[in-house]
C-alpha positions in Angstrom: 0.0 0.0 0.0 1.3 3.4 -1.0 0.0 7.0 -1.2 -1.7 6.3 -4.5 -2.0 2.6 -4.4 -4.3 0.2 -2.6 -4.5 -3.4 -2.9 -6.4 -5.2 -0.5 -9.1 -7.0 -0.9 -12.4 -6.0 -0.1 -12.7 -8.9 3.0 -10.1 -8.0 4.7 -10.8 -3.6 4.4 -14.2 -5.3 5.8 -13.0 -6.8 8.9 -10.5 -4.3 9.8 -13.4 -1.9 9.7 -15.4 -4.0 12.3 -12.7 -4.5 14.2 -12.1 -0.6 14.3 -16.0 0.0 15.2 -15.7 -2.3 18.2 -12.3 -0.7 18.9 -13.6 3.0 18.7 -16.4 1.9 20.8 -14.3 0.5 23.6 -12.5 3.4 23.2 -15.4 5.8 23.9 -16.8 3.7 26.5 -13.6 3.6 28.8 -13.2 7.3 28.2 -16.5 8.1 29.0 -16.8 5.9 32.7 -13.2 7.3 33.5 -14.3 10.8 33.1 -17.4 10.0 35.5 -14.8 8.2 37.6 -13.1 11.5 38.1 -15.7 13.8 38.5 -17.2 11.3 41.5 -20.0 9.8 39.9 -21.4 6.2 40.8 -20.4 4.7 37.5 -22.6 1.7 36.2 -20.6 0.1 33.9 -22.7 -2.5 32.4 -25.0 0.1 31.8 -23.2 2.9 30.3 -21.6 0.0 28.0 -25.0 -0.9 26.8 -26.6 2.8 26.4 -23.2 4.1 24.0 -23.6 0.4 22.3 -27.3 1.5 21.3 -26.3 4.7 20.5 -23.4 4.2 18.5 -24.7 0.9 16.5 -27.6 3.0 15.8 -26.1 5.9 14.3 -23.6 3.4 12.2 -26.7 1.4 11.0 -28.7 4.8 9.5 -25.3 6.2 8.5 -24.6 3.0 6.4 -28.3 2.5 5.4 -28.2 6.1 4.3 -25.3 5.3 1.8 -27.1 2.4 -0.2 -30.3 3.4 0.1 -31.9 3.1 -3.1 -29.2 1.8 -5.3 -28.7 -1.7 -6.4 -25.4 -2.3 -3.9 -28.2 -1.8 -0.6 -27.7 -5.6 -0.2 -24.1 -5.0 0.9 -24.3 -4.2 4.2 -26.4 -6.9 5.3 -23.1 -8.4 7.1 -22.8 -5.0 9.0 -26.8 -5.5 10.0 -25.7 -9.4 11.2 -23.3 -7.9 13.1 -25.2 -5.6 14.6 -27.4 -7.9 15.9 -24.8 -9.9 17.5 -23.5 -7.3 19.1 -26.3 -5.5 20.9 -27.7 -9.3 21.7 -24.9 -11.1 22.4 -22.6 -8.9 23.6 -24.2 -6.0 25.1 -27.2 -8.7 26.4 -29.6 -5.5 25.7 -32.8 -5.5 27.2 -35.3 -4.8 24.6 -38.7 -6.6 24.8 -40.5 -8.4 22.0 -42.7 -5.3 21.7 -40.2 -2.6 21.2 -38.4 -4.5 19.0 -41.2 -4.9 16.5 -42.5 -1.6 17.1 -39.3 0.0 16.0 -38.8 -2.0 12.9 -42.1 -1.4 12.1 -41.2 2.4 12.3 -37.8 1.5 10.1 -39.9 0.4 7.3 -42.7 2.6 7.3 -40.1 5.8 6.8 -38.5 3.4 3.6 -42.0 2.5 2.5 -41.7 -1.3 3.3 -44.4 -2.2 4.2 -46.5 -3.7 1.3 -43.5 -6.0 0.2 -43.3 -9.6 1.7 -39.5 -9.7 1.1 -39.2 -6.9 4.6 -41.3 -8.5 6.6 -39.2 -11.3 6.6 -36.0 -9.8 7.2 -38.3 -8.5 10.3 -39.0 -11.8 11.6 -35.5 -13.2 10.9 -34.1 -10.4 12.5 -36.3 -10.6 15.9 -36.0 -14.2 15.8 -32.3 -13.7 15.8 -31.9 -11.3 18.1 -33.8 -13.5 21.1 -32.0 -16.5 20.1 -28.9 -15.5 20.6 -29.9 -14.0 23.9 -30.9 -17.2 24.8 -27.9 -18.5 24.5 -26.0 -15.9 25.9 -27.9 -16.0 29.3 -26.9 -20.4 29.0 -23.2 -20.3 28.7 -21.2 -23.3 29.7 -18.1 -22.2 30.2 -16.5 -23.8 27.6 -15.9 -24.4 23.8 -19.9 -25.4 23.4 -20.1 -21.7 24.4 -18.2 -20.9 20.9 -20.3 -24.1 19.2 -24.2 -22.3 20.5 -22.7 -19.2 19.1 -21.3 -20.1 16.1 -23.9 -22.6 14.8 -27.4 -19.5 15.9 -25.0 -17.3 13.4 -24.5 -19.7 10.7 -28.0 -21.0 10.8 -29.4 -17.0 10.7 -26.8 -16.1 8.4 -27.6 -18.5 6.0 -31.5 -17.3 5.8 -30.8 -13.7 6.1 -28.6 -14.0 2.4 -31.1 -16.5 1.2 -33.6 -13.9 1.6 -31.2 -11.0 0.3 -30.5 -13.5 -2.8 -34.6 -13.7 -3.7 -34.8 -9.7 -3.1 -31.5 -8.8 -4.9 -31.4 -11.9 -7.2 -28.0 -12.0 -6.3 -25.9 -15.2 -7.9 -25.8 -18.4 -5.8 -21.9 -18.1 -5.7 -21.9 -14.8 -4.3 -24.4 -15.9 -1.9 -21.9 -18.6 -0.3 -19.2 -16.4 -0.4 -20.8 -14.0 1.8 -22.5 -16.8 4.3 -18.3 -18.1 4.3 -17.3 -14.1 4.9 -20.1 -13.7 7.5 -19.4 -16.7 9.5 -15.4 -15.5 9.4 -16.2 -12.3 10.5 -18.5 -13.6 13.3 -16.0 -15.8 14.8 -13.2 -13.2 14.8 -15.9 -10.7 16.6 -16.7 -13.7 19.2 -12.9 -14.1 19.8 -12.1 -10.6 19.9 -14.8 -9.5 22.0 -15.3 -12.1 24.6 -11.2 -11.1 25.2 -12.1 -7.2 25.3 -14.8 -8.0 28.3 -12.1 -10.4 29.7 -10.0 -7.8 30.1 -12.0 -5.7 31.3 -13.7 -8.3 34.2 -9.9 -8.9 35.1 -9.1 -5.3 35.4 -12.3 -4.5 37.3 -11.4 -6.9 39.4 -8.0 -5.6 40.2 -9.1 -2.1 40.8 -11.8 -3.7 43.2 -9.3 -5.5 45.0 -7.0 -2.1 45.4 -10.1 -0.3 46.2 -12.4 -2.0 48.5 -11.8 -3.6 52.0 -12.2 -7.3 51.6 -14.1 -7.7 54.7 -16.5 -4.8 55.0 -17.0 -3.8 51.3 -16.1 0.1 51.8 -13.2 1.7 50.6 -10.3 1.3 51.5 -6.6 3.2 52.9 -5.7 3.6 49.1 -9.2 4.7 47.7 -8.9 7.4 50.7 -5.5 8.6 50.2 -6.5 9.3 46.1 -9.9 10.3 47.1 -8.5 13.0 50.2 -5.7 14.0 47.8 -8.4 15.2 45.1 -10.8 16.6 46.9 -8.2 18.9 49.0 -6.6 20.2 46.1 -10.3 21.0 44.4 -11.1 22.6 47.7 -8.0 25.0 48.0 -8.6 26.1 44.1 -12.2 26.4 44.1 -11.9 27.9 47.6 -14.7 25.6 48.8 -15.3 24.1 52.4 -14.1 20.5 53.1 -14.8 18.7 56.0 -13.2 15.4 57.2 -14.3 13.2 59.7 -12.5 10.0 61.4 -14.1 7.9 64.4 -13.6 4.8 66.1 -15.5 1.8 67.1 -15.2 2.5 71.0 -13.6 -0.6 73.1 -13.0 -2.4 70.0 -9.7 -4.8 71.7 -12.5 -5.6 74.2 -15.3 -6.5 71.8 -12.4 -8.9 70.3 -11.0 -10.5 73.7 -14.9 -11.0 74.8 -16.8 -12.2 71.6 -14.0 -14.0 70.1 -12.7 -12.4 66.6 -15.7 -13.3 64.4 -17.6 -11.6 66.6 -14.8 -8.0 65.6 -15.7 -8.8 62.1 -19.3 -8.7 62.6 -19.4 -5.4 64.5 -17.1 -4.1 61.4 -19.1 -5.3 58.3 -22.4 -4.3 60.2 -21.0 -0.7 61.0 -19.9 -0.3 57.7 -22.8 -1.5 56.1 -25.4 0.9 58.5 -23.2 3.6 57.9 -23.1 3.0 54.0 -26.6 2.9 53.7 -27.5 6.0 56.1 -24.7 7.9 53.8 -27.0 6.9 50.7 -29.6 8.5 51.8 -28.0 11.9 52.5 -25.7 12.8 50.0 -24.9 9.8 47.3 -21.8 11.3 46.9 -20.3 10.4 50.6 -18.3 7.6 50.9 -17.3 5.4 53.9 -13.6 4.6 54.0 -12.1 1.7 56.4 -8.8 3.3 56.9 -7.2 1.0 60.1 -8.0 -1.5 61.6 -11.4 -0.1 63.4 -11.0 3.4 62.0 -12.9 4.6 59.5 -13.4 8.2 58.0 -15.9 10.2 55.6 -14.7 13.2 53.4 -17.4 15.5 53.2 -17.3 17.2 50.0 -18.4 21.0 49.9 -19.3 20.9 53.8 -18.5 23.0 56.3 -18.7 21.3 59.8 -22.0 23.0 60.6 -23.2 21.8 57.6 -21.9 18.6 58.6 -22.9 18.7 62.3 -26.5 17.2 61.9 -25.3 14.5 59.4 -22.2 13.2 61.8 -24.4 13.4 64.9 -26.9 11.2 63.4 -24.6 8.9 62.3 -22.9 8.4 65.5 -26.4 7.8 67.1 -27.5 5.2 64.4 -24.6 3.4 65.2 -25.1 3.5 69.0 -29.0 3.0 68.6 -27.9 0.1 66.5 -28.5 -3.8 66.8 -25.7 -5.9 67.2 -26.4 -9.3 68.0 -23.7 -12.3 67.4 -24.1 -15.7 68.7 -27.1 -15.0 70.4 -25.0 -12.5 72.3 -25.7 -8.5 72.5 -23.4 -5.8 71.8 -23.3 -2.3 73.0 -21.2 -0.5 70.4 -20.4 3.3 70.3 -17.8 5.7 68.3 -15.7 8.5 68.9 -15.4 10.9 66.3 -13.2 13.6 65.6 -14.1 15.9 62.6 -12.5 19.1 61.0 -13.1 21.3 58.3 -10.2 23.0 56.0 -8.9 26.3 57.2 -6.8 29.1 55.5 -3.5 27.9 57.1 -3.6 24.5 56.2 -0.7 23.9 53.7 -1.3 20.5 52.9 -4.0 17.8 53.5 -1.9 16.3 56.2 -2.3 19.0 58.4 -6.0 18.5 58.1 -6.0 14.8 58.6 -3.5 15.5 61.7 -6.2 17.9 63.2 -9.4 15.5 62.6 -6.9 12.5 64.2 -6.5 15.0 67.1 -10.0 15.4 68.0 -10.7 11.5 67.5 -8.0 10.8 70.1 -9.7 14.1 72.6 -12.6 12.0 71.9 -11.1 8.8 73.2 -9.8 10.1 75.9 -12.4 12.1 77.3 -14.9 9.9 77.9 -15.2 7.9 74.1 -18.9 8.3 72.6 -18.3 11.7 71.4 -17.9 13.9 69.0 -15.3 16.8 68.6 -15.0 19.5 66.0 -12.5 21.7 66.5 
């Protein structure tokens, strides 16, 4: 291939296409949940996955349909439709009932006057039938190579009809017709492989960042996620000249609850705290987050609050956990915190000398009496 030249056959410009749509859309996709990622948002992933899929495969499909509309080459891009299908079914598992589906494709061929041609309707019904099979056997894998064997036989089998219809329509020759069912059934296989290791990758890597992330036995973030997290939201607070308030507490007599109950009965009290805290967070600010940052120390970053904003929130909390019902092994336990909160103040240089202010009025807390809370 040269400036002027190109000589490639028209298969193989074909699957480097496909490949470059599901590229780009990866592409997008990653972009668009790190971006949400950054500016705090609860990211979905699954979902924001499937709502660009529709999106993009939707605009590709009336771009492409747009091209050949009306001229004797429409029949080409019935591969692109096939894969398509597999995509938003297979891949994306997209939600769409029986209903919607028919509804919109009656709507597809009423704007290209359709619908008083038999030939339309049945790429309708093919096309439906396809799209729930293959769901089917999505939502039944195995596990294993009869996984690729479901998948590859649905395509074949669809495939196959889907030309034989466009052969009738287009009265396309019966060699050209098994050239593209052999070109379709290529391309379908090399989307299978390449895709299944896309979401691989990106089960693996979720993982990863889960396990870097999150405490293993309470679920919340962890010492890590609250370094980034304090790190981020101090520097936007000293630019943007906002409040920032931080708040660390401690599950009171925690050694005792431990050299009493046994050490199952410490992990109860921790998951359970966590998990009452979590929730009460939910309901006042989604954008709170519990952190699990020693052993039975936990903090909150309280975005865009000053402590007398705060006040009301970290009292309640404190008394939900005190007011709370801990019961292991048939056994009841009292369980309190001491909290120390702070907010950020002109003469703090660095976050440190916040967090060493909010870990001062924990440990005035602690020692005056535990079951408190200080701001200072």
């Amino acid at each position: 291939m040269t400036w002027s030249k190109w000589f490639v056959a028209p298969a193989f410009t074909s699957i480097f296409f496909l490949l470059g749509v599901l590229t780009l859309y990866w592409f997008m996709t990653n972009k668009l949940i790190q971006y949400l990622g950054r500016r705090g948002k609860h990211v979905d992933v699954p979902k924001v996955r499937t709502a660009v899929g529709i999106i993009y495969m939707l605009l590709l499909l009336i771009l492409t349909q747009a091209a050949v509309n009306g001229t004797v080459n429409s029949w080409v891009f019935t591969n692109f439709e096939i894969f398509a299908i597999v995509f938003v079914s297979y891949f994306l598992m997209l939600q769409i009932r029986l209903w919607q589906l028919a509804a919109a494709t009656l709507l597809f061929m009423l704007v290209n006057g359709n619908l008083g041609s038999w030939l339309p309707w049945a790429f309708a019904v093919v096309y439906i039938g396809f799209y729930f099979t293959l769901k089917q056997i999505r939502l039944h894998r195995h596990g294993s190579w009869r996984d690729f064997a479901d998948y590859a036989s649905a395509t074949l089998i669809f495939s196959v009809i889907l030309w034989g219809i466009t052969k009738v329509r287009f009265d396309l020759h019966w060699a050209t017709m098994g050239w593209e069912i052999l070109f379709s059934f290529v391309l379908l296989t090399i989307m299978y492989f390449y895709v299944d290791s896309l979401f691989d990758s990106a089960s693996t890597l979720a993982k990863l960042t889960y396990t870097t992330n999150f405490d293993d036995l309470t679920h919340v973030r962890n010492y890590f996620a609250f370094k980034n997290d304090f790190s981020c939201s101090f520097s936007g607070a000293q630019k943007e000249h906002g409040p920032l308030t931080l708040m660390l507490f401690d599950i009171d007599h925690f050694k005792h609850v431990n050299d009493t109950y046994g050490h199952l009965a410490g992990d109860y009290v921790l998951n359970t705290v966590a998990q009452l805290i979590t929730k009460q967070l939910a309901t006042i600010d989604p954008d709170l987050r519990l952190y699990r940052t020693g052993g039975e120390e936990f903090t909150i970053i309280f975005n865009h609050y000053t402590t007398d904003q705060a006040r009301t929130h970290i009292d309640a909390i404190a008394q939900a956990v005190k007011n709370g019902d801990f019961q292991h092994a048939n056994q009841e336990i009292a369980i309190s915190i001491s909290v120390g909160v702070t907010q950020l103040q002109t003469g703090d240089e660095n976050q440190l000398d916040l967090y060493r202010r909010a870990d001062q009025n924990l440990y005035f807390s602690k020692r005056n009496g535990r079951d408190r809370v200080t701001i200072a």
